[in-house]
TORKOL-4160 file (C-alpha; in steps of 0.2 Angstrom, whole numbers, padded with zeros to 4 digits, m for minus):
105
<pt num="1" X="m0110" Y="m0026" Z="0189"/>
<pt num="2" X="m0109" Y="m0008" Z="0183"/>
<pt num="3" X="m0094" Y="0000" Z="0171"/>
<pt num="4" X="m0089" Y="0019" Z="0178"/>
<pt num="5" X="m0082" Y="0026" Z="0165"/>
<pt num="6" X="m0073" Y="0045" Z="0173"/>
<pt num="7" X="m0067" Y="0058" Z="0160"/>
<pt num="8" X="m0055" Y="0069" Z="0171"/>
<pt num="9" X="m0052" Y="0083" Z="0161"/>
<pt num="10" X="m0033" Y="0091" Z="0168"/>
<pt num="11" X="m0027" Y="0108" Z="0165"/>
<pt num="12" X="m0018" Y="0111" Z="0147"/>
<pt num="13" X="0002" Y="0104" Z="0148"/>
<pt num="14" X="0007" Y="0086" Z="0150"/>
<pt num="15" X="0014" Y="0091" Z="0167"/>
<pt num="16" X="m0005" Y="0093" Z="0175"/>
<pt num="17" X="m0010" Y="0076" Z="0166"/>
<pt num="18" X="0005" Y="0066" Z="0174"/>
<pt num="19" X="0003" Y="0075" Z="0192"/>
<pt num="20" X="m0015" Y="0068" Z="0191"/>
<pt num="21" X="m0009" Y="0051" Z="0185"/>
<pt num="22" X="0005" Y="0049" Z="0198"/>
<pt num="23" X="m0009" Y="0053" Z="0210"/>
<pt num="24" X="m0019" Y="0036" Z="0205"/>
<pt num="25" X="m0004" Y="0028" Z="0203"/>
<pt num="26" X="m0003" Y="0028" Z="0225"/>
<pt num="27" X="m0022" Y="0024" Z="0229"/>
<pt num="28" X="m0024" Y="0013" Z="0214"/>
<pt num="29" X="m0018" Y="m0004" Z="0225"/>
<pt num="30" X="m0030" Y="0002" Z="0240"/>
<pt num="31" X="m0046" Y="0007" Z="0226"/>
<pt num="32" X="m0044" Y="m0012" Z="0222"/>
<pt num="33" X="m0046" Y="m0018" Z="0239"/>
<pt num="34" X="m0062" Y="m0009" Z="0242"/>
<pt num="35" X="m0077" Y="m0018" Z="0244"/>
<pt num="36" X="m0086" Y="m0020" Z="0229"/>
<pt num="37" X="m0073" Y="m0015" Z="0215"/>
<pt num="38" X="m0068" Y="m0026" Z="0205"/>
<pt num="39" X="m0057" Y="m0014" Z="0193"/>
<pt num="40" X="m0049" Y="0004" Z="0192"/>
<pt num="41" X="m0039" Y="0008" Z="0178"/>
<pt num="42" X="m0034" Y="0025" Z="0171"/>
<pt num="43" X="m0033" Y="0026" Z="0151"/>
<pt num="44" X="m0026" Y="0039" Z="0142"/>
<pt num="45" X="m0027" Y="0039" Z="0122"/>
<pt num="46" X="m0015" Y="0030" Z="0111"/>
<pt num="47" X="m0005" Y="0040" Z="0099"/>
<pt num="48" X="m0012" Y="0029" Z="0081"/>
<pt num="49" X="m0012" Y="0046" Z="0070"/>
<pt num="50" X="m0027" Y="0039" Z="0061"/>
<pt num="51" X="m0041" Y="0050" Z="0056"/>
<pt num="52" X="m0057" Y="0041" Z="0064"/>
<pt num="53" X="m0050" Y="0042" Z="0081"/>
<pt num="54" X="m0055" Y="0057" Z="0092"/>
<pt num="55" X="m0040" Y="0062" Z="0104"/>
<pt num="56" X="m0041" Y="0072" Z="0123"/>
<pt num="57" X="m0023" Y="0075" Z="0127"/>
<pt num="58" X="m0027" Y="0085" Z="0141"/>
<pt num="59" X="m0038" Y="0069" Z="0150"/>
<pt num="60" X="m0038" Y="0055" Z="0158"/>
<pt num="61" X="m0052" Y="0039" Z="0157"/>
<pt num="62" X="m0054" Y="0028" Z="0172"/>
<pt num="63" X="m0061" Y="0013" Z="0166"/>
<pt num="64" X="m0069" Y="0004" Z="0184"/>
<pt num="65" X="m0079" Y="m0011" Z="0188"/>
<pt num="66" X="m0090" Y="m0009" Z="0203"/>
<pt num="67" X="m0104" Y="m0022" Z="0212"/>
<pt num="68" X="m0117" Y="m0008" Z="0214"/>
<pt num="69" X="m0119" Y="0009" Z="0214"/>
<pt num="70" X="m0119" Y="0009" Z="0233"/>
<pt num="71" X="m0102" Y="0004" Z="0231"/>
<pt num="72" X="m0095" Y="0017" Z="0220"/>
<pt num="73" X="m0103" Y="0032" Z="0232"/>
<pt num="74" X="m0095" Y="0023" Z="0247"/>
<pt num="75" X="m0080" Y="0023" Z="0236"/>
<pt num="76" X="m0082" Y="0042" Z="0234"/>
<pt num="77" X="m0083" Y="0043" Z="0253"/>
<pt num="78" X="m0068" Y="0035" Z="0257"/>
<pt num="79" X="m0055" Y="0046" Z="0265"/>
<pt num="80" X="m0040" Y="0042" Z="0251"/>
<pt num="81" X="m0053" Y="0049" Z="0238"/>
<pt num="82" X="m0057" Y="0065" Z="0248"/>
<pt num="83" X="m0037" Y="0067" Z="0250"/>
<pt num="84" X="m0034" Y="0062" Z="0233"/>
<pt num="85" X="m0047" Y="0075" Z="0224"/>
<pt num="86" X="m0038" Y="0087" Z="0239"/>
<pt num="87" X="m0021" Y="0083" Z="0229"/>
<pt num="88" X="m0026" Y="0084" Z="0211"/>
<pt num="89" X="m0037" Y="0099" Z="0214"/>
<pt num="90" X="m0026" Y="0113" Z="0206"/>
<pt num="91" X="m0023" Y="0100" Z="0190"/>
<pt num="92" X="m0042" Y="0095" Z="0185"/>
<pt num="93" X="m0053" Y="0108" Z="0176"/>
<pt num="94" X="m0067" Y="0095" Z="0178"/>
<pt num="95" X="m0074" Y="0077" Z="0178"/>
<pt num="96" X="m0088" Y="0067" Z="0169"/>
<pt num="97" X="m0093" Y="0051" Z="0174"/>
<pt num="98" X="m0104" Y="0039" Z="0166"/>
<pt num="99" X="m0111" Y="0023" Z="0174"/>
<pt num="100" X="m0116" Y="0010" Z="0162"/>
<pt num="101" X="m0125" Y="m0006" Z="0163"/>
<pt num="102" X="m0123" Y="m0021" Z="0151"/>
<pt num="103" X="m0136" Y="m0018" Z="0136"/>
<pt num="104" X="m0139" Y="m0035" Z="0133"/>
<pt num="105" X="m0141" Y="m0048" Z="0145"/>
């Protein structure tokens, strides 16, 4: 099981940051029905004004759970992700994803 974690990176102004979130929230129930997925969540940070936390108010983390990582290019194949990253195009500067593995097994 691998943990993507996606940093979308929106355009300055909380109005590009909600457009890509309202985006998610219409292919999130059909992300979760794709083979292999076992989680697709988007995170944004939490306001706890204490001094240890780093904050991106312009960004968005998806936090997903996927079987394999032929799952996740298949997922990135799929036509609602090409028409979604066809929607949110004009709000994202950019995207960094991570896929992890458990470090101790």
């Amino acid at each position: 099981m691998l943990t993507v974690i996606a940093e979308i990176r929106t355009r300055p102004g909380q109005h590009h940051r909600q457009a890509v979130l309202d985006a998610f929230a219409k292919i999130i129930p059909t992300v979760l029905e794709e083979e292999g997925c076992f989680g697709y969540a988007p995170l944004v940070d939490h306001n706890a004004q204490v001094p240890f936390q780093t904050t991106a108010p312009d960004s968005i983390f998806m936090v997903e759970k996927w079987e394999s990582v032929a799952h996740l290019e298949a997922h990135l194949a799929t036509a609602h992700m090409k028409s979604h990253s066809a929607a949110v195009k004009d709000d994202v500067l950019d995207i960094h994803i991570h896929i992890l593995e458990d470090a101790i097994k």
